[in-house]
N, C-alpha and C positions, 0 to 999 in steps of 0.2 A: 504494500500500500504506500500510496505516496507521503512523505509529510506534511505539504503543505498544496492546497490548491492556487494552481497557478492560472492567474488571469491579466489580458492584455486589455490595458484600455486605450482607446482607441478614439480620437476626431478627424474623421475623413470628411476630403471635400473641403471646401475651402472656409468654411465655418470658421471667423476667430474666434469665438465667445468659450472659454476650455474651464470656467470657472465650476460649471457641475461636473465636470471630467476630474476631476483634479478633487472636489469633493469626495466622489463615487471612490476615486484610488484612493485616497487617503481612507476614507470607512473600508474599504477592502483589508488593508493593510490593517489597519489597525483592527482586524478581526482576524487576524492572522491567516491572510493571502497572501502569496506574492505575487508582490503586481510590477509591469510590468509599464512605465504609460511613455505611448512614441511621440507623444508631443502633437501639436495643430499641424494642419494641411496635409496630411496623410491623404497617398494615394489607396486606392483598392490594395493595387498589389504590394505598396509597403508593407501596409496591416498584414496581409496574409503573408508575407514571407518573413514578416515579424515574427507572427503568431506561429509560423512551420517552425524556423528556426529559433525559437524559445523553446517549443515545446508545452504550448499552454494548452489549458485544462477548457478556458473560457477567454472567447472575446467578447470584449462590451465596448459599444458605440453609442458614441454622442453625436447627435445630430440636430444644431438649430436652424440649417440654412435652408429646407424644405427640400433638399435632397435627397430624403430616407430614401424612396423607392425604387432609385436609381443605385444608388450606394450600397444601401444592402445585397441588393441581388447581385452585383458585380463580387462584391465580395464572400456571398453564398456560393455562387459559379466557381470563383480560383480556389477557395476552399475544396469544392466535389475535386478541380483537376488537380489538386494538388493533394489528393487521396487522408483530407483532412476534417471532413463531412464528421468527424463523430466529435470535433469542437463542440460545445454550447457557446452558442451566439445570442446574447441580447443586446436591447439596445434603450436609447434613454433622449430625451430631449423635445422639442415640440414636433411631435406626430399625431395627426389626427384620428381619433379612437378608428373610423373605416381605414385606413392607412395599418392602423397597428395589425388588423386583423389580415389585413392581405400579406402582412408583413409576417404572421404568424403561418398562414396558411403556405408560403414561400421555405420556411425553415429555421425563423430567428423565434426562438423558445419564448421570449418573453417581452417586453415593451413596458418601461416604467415612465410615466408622463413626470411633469411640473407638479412637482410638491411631493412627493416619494422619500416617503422614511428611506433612510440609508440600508434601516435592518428589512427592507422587504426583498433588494436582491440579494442581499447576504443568505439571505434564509433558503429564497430561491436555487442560489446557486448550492449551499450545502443540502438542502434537500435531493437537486439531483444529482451530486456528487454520491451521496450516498446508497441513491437509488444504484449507482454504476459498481459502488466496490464490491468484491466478491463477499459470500458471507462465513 
């Protein structure tokens, strides 16, 4: 079993605003993750060859610029070719609740909007960490 779950946070797309990103890491961390965060204007393919060559458990995206649906799926697509598909992908920032769910139905586990306890992905993510460890 691993010791610590490892997760990449992530603001793609040309979004400056990295203040919930930078929140989200730090409540990560400080729940004992390691995180992992690549900084503003992340392309698709950084995140993903980020998230390959880390070796993370989870990537989480922030997105204000009304790019989610674009963003995601590119980065859902490099993940499948980069035989990386069993990541958990969530994502965090203003997305429209019809938006979330296309986004859910696409392959990203979860969608936390504006005003989200810190401990709701945390839980999320250890919930399905857990669901994964052998028993």
């Amino acid at each position: 079993m691993k010791e610590k779950i490892r997760v990449l946070v992530a603001k793609p797309g040309l979004d400056g605003h990295d203040r919930g990103a930078k929140v989200i890491a730090t409540a990560f961390r400080d729940a004992g993750f390691e995180v992992i965060y690549t900084g503003l204007h992340q392309t698709p393919e950084m995140i993903v060859e980020a998230a390959v060559q880390e070796d993370v458990d989870v990537v989480s995206l922030s997105v204000l610029s009304g790019a989610h649906m674009t963003l995601f799926a590119r980065i859902l697509d490099l993940l499948r070719e980069r035989g990386a598909s069993d990541m958990l992908v969530i994502g965090g920032g203003i997305i429209p609740e019809e938006d979330a769910v296309k986004l859910r139905e696409m392959g990203v586990a979860e969608i936390f909007g504006p005003g989200t306890p810190t401990t709701s992905p945390i839980q999320f993510i250890r919930d399905w960490f857990a669901k994964r460890q052998p028993a």
